[in-house]
ZANURO-344346 format. One record per residue: residue number from 1; z negated, x negated, y of N, C-alpha, C in turn; residue in three letters. Coordinates in nm, 4 decimals. Atoms other than C-alpha are relative to their C-alpha. Layout:
BEGIN
<atom n="NUM" n_z="Z" n_x="X" n_y="Y" ca_z="Z" ca_x="X" ca_y="Y" c_z="Z" c_x="X" c_y="Y" res="ALA"/>
...
***
This chain:
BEGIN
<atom n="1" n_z="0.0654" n_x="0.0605" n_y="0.1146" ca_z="0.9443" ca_x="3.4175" ca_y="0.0110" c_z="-0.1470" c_x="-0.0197" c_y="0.0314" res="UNK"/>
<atom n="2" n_z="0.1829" n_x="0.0051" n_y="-0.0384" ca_z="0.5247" ca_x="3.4546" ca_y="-0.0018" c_z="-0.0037" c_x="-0.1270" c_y="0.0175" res="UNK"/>
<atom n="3" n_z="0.1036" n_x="0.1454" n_y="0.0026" ca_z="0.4783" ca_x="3.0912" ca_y="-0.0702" c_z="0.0396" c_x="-0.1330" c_y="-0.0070" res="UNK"/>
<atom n="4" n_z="-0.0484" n_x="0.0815" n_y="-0.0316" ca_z="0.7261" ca_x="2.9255" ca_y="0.0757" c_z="-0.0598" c_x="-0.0558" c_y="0.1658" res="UNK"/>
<atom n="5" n_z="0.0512" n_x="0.0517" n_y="-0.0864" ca_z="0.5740" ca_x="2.6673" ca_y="0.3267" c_z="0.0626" c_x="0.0131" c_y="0.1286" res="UNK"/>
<atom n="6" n_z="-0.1011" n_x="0.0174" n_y="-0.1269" ca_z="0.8322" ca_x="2.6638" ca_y="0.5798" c_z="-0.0013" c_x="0.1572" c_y="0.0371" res="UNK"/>
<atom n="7" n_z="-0.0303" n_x="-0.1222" n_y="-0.0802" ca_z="0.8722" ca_x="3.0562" ca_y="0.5865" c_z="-0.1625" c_x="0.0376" c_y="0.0358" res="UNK"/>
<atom n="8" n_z="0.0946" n_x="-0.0301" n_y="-0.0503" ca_z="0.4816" ca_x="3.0529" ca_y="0.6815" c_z="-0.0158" c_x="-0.0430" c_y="0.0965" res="UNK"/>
<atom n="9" n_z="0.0110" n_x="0.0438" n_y="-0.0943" ca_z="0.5331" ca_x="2.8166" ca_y="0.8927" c_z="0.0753" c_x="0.1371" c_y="0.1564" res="UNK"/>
<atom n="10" n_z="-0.1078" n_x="-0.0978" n_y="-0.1429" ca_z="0.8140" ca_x="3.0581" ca_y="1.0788" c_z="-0.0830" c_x="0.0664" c_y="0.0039" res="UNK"/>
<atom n="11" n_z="0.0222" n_x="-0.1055" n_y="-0.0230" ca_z="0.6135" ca_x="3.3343" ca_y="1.0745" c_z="-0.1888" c_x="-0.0044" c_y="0.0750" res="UNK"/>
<atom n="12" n_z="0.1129" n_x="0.0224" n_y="-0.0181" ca_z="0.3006" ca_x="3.1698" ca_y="1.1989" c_z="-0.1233" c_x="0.0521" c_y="-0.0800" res="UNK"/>
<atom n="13" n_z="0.1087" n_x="-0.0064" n_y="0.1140" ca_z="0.0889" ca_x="3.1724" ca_y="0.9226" c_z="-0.1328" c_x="-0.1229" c_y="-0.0119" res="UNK"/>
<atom n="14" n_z="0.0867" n_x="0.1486" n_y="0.0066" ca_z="0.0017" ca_x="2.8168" ca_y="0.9112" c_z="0.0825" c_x="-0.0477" c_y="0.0813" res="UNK"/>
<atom n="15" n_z="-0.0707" n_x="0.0792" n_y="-0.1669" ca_z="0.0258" ca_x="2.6368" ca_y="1.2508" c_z="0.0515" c_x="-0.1573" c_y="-0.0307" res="UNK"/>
<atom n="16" n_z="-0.1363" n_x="0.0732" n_y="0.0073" ca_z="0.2574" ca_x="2.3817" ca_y="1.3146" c_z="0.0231" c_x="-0.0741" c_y="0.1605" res="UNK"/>
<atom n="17" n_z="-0.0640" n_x="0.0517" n_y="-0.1363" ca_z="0.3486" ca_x="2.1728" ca_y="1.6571" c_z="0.1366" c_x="0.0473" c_y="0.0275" res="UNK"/>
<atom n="18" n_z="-0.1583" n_x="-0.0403" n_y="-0.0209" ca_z="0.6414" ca_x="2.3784" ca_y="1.7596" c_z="0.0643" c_x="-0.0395" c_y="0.1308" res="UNK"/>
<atom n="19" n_z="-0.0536" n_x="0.0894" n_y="-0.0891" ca_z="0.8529" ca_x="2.1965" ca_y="1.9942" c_z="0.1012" c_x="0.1570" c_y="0.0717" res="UNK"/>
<atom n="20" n_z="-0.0703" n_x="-0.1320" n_y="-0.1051" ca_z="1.0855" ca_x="2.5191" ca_y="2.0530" c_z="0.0321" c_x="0.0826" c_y="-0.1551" res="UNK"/>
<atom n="21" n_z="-0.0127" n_x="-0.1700" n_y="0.0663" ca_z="1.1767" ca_x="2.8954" ca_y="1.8995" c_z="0.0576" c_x="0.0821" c_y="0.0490" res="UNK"/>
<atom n="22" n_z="-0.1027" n_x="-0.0126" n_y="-0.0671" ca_z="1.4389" ca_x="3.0869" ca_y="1.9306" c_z="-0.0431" c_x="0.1820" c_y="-0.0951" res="UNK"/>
<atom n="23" n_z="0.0552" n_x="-0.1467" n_y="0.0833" ca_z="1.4759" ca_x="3.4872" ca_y="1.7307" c_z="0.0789" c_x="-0.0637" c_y="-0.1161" res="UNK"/>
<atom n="24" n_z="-0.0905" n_x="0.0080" n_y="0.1487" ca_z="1.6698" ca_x="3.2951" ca_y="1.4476" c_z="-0.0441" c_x="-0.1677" c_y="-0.0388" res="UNK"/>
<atom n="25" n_z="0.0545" n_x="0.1259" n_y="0.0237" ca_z="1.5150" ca_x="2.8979" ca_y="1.4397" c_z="-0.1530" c_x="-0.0255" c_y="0.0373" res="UNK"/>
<atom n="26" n_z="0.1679" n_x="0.0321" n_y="-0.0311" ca_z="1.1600" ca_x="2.7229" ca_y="1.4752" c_z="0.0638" c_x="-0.1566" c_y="-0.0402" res="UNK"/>
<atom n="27" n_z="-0.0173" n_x="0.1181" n_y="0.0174" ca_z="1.1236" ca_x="2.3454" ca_y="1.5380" c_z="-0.1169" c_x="-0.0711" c_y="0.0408" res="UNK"/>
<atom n="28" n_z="0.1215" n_x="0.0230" n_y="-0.0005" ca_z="0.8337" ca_x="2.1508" ca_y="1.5041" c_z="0.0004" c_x="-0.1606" c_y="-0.0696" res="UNK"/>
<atom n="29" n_z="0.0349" n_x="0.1035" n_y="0.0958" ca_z="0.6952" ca_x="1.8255" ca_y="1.4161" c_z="-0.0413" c_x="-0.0411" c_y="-0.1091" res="UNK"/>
<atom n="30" n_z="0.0194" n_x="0.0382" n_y="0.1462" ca_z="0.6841" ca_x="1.6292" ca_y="1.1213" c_z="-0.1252" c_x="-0.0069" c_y="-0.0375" res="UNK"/>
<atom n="31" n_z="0.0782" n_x="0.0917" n_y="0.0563" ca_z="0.3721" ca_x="1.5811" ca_y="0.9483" c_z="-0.0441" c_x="-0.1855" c_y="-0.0323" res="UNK"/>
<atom n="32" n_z="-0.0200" n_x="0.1831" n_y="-0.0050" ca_z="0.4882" ca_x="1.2392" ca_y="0.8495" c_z="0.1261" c_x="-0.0561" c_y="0.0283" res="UNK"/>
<atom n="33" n_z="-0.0909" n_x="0.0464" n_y="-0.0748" ca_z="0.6528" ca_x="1.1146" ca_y="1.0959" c_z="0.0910" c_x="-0.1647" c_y="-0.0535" res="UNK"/>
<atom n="34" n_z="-0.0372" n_x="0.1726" n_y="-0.0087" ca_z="0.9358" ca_x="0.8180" ca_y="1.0040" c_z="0.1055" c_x="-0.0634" c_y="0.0972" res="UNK"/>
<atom n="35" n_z="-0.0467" n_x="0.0433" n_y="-0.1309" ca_z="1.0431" ca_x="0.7618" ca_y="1.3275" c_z="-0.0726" c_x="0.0489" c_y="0.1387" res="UNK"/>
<atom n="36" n_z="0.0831" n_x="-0.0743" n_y="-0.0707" ca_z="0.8805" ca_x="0.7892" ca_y="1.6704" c_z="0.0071" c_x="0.1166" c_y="0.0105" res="UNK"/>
<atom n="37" n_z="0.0173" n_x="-0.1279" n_y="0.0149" ca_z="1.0177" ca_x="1.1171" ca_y="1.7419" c_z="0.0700" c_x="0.0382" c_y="-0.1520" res="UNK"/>
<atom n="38" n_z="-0.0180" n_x="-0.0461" n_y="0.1701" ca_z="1.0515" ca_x="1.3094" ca_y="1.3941" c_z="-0.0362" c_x="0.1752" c_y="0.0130" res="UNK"/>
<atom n="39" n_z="0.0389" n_x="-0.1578" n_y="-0.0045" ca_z="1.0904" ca_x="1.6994" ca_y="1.3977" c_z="0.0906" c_x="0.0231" c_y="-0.1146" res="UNK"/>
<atom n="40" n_z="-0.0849" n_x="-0.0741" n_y="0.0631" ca_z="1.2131" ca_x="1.9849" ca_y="1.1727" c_z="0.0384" c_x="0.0464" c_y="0.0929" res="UNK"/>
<atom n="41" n_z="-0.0407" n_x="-0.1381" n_y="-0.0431" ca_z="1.4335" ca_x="2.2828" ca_y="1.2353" c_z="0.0434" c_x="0.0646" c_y="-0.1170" res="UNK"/>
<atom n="42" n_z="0.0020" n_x="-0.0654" n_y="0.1211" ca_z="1.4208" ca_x="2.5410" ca_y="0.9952" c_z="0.0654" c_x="0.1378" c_y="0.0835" res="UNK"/>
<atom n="43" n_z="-0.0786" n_x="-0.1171" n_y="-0.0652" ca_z="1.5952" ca_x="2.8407" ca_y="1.0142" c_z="-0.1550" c_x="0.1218" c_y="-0.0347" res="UNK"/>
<atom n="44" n_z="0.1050" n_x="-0.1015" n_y="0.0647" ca_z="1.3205" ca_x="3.1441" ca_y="0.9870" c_z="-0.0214" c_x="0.1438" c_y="-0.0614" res="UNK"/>
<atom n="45" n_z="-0.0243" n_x="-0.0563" n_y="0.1501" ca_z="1.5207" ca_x="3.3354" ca_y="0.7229" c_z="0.0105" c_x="-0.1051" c_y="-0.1371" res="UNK"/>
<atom n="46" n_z="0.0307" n_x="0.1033" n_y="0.1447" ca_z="1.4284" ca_x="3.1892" ca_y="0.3712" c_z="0.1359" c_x="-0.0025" c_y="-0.0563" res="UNK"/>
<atom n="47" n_z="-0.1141" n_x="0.0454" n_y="0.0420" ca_z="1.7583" ca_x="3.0197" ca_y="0.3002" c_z="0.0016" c_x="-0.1406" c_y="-0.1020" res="UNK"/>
<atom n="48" n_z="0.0365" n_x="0.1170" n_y="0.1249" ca_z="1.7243" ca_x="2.7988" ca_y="-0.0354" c_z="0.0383" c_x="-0.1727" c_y="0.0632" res="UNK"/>
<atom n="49" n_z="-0.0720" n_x="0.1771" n_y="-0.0825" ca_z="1.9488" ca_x="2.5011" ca_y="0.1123" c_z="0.1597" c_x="0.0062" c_y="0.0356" res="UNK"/>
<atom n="50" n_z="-0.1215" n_x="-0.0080" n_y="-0.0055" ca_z="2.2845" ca_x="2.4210" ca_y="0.1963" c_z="0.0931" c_x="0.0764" c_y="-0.0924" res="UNK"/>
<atom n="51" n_z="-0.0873" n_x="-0.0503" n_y="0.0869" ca_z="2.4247" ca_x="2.5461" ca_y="-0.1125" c_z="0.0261" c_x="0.1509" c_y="0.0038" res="UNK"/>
<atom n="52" n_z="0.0092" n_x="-0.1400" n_y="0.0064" ca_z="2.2797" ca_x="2.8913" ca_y="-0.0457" c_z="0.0588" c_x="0.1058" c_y="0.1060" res="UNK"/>
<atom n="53" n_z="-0.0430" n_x="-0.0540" n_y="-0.1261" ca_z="2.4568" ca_x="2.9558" ca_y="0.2866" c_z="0.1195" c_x="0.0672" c_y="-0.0329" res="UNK"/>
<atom n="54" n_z="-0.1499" n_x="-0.1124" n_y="-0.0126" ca_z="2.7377" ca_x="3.2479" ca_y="0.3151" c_z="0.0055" c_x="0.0200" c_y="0.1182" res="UNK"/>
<atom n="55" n_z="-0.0541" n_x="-0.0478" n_y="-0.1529" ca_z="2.9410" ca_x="3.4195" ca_y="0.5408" c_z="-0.1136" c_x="0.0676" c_y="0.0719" res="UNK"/>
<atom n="56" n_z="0.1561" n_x="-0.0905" n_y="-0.0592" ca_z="2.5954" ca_x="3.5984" ca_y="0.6441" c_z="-0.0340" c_x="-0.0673" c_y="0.1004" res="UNK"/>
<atom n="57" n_z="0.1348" n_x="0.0923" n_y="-0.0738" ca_z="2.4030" ca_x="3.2920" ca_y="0.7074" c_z="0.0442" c_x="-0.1092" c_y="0.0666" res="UNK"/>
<atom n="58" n_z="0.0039" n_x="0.1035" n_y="-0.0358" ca_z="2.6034" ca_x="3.0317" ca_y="0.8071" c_z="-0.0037" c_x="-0.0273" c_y="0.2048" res="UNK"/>
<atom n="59" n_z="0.0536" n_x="0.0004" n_y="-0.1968" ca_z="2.5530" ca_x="3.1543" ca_y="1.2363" c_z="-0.1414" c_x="-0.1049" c_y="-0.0354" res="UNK"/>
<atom n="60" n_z="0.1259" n_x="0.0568" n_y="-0.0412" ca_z="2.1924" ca_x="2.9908" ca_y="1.1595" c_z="-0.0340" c_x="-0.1214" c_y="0.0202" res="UNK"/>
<atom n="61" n_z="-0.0110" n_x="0.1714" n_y="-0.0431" ca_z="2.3279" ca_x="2.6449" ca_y="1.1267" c_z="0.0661" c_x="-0.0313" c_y="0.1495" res="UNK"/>
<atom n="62" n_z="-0.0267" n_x="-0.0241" n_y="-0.1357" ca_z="2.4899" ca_x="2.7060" ca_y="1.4675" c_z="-0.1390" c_x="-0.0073" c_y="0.0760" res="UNK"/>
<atom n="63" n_z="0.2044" n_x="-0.0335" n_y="-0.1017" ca_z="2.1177" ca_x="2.7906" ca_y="1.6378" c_z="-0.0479" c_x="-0.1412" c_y="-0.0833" res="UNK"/>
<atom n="64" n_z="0.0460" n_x="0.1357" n_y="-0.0149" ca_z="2.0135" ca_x="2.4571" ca_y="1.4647" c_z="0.0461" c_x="-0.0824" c_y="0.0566" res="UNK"/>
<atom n="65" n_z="-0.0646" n_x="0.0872" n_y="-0.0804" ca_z="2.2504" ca_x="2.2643" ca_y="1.6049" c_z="-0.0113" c_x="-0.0025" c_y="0.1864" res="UNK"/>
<atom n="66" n_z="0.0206" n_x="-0.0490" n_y="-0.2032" ca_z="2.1940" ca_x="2.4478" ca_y="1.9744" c_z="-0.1454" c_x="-0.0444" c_y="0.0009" res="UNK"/>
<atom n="67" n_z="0.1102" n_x="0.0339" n_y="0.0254" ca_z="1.8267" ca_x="2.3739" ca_y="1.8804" c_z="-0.0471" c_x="-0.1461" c_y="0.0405" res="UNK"/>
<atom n="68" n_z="0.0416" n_x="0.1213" n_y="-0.0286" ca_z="1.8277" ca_x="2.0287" ca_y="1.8431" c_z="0.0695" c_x="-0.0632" c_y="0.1153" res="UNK"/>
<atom n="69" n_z="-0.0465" n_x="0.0414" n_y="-0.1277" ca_z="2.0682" ca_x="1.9696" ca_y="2.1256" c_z="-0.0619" c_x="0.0299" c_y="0.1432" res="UNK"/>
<atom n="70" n_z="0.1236" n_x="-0.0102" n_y="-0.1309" ca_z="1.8193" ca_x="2.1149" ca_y="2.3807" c_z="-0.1053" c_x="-0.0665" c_y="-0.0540" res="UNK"/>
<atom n="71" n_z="0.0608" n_x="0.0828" n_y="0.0412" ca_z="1.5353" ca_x="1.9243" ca_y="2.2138" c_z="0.0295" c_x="-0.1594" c_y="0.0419" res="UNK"/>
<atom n="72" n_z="-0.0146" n_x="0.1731" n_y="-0.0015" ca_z="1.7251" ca_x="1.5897" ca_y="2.2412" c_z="0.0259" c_x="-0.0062" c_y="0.1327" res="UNK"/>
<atom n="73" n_z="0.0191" n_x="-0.0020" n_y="-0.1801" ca_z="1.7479" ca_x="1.6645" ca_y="2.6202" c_z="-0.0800" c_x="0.0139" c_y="0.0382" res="UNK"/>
<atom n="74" n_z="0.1489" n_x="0.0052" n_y="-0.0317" ca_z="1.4294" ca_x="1.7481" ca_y="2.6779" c_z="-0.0614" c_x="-0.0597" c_y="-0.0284" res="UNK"/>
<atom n="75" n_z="0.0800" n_x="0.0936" n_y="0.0693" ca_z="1.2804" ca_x="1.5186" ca_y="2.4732" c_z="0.0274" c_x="-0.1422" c_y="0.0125" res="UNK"/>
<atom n="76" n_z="-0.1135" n_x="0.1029" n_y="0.0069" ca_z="1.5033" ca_x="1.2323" ca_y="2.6188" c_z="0.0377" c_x="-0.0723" c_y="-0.0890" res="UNK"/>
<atom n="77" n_z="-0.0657" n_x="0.1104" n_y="0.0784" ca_z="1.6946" ca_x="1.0687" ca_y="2.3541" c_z="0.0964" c_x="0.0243" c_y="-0.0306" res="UNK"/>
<atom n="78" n_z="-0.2228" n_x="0.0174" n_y="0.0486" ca_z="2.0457" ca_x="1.2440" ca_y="2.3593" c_z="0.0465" c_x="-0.1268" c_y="0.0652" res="UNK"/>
<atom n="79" n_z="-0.0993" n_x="0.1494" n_y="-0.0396" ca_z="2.1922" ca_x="0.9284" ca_y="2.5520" c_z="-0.0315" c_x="-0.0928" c_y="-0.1449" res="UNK"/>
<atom n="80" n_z="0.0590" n_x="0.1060" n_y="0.1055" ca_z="1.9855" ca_x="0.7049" ca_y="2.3400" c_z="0.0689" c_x="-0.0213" c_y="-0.1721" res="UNK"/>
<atom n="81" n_z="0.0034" n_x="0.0318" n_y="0.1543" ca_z="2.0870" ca_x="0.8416" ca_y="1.9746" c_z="-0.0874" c_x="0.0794" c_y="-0.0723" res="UNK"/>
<atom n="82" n_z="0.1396" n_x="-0.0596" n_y="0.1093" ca_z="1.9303" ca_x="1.0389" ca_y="1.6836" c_z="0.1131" c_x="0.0089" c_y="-0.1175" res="UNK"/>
<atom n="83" n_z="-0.0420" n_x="-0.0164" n_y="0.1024" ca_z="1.9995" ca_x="1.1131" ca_y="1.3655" c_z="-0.0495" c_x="0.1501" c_y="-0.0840" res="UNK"/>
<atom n="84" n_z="0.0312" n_x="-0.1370" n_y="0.0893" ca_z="2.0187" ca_x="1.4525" ca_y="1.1850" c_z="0.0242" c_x="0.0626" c_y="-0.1191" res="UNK"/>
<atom n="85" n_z="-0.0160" n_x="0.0524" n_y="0.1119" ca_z="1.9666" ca_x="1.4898" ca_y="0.8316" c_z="-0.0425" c_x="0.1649" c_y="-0.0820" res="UNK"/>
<atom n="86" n_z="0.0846" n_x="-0.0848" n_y="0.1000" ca_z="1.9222" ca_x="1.7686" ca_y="0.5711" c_z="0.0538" c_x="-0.0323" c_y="-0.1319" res="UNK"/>
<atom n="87" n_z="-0.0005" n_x="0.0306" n_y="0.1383" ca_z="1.8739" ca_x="1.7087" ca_y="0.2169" c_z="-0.0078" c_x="0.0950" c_y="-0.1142" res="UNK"/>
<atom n="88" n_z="-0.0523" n_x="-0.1242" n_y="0.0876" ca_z="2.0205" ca_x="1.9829" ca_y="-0.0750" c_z="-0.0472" c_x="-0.0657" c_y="-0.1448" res="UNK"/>
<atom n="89" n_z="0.0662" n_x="0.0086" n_y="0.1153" ca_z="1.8322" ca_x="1.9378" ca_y="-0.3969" c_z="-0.0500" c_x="-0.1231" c_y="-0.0751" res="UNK"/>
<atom n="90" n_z="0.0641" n_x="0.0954" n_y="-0.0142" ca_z="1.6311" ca_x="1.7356" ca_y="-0.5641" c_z="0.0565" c_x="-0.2131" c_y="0.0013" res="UNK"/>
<atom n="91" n_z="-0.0833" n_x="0.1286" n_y="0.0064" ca_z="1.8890" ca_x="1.4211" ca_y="-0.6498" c_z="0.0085" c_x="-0.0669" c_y="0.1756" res="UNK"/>
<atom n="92" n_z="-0.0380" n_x="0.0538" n_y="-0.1834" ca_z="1.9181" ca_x="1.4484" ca_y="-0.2256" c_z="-0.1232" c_x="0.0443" c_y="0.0026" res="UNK"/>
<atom n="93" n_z="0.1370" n_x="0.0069" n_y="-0.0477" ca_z="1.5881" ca_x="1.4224" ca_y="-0.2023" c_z="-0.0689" c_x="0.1195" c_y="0.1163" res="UNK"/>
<atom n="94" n_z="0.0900" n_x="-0.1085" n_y="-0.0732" ca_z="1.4703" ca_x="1.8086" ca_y="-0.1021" c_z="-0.1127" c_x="0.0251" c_y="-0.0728" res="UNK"/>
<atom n="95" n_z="0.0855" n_x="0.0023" n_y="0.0563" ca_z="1.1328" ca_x="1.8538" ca_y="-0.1637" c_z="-0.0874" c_x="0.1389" c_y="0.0684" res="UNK"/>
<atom n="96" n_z="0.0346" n_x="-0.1916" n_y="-0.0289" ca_z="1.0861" ca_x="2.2208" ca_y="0.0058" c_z="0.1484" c_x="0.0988" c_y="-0.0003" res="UNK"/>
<atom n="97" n_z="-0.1188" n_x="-0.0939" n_y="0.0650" ca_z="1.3099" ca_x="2.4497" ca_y="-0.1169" c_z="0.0593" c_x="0.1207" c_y="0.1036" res="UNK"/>
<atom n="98" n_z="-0.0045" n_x="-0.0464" n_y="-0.0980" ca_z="1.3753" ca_x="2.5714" ca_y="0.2495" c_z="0.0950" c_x="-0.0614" c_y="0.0505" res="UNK"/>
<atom n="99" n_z="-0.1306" n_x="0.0282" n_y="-0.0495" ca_z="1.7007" ca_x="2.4891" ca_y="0.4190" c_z="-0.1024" c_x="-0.0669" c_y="0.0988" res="UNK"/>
<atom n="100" n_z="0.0771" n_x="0.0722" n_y="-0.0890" ca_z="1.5392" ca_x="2.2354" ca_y="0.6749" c_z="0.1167" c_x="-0.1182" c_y="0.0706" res="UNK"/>
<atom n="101" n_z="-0.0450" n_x="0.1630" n_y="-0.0352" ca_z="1.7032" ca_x="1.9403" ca_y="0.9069" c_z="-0.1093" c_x="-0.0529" c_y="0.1025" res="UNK"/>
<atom n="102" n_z="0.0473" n_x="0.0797" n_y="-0.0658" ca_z="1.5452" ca_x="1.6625" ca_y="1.0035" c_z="0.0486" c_x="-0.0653" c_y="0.0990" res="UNK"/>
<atom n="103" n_z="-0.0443" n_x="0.0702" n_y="-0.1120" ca_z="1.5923" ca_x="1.4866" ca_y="1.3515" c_z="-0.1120" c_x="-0.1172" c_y="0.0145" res="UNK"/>
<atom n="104" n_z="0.0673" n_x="0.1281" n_y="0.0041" ca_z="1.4936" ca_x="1.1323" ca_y="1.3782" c_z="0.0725" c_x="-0.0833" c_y="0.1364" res="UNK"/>
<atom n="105" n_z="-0.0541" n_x="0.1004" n_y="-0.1322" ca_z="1.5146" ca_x="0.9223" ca_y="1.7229" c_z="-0.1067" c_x="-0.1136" c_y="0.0204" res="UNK"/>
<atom n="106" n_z="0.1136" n_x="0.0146" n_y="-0.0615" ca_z="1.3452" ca_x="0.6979" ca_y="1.9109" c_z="-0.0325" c_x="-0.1674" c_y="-0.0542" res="UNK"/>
<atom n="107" n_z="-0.0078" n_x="0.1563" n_y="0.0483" ca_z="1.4175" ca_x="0.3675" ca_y="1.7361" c_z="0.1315" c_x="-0.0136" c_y="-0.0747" res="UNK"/>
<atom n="108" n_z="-0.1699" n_x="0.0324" n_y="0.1225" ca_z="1.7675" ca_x="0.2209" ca_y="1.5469" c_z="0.0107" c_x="0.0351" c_y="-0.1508" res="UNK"/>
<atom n="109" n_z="0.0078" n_x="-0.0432" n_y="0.1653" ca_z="1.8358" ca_x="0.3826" ca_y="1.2474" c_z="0.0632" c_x="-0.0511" c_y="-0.0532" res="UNK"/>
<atom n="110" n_z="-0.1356" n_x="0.0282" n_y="-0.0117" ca_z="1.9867" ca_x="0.1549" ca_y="1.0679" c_z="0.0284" c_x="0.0685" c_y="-0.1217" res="UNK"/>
<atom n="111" n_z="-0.0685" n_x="-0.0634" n_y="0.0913" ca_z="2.2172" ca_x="0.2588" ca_y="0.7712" c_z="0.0504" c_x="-0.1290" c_y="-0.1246" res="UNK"/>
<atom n="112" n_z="0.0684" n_x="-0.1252" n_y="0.0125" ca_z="2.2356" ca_x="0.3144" ca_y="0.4797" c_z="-0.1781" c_x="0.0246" c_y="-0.0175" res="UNK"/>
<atom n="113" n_z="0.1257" n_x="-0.0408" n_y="-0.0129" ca_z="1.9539" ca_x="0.5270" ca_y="0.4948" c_z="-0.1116" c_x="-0.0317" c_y="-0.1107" res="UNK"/>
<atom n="114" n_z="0.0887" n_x="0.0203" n_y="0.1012" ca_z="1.7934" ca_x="0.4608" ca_y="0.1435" c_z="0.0543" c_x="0.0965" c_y="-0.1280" res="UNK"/>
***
């Protein structure tokens, strides 16, 4: 998608703090961070959102999940706790039309979320 933010981001178009990159994910910090640590992971095939995933696509939620689990080790806060979140249209509050999850650590999250 030309002018989707996230697939420029994958493709290094417009830079980004990338924390790690894989041949099928990219993960990077938030802009606006609401927690100390605060990253995406986007997959870096243009996949609308949860709803849009098939038998094709759904390996790429696999590589997010391997993604953020080396992240939260390196980044120390698997013992600690995080929280990992993606949000499927606009009622769930998506506001890039890019399959995205958020990882939030680094303080008590409490619940619910809002």
């Amino acid at each position: 998608m030309g002018d989707c933010i996230f697939c420029k981001i994958a493709n290094h178009e417009i830079p980004a703090e990338v924390l790690y990159e894989d041949d099928q994910v990219l993960a990077f910090r938030d802009l606006n961070p609401q927690a100390p640590v605060h990253f995406l992971v986007i997959p870096k095939i243009h996949i609308e959102s949860v709803n849009a995933l098939d038998d094709e696509t759904f390996p790429v939620v696999q590589a997010v999940f391997k993604a953020v689990q080396i992240l939260a080790k390196e980044l120390n806060f698997a013992d600690a706790g995080y929280r990992v979140v993606t949000n499927c249209g606009v009622d769930g509050g998506q506001t890039v039309g890019h399959l995205h999850y958020h990882v939030l650590a680094g303080r008590n999250l409490t619940w619910p979320p809002g």
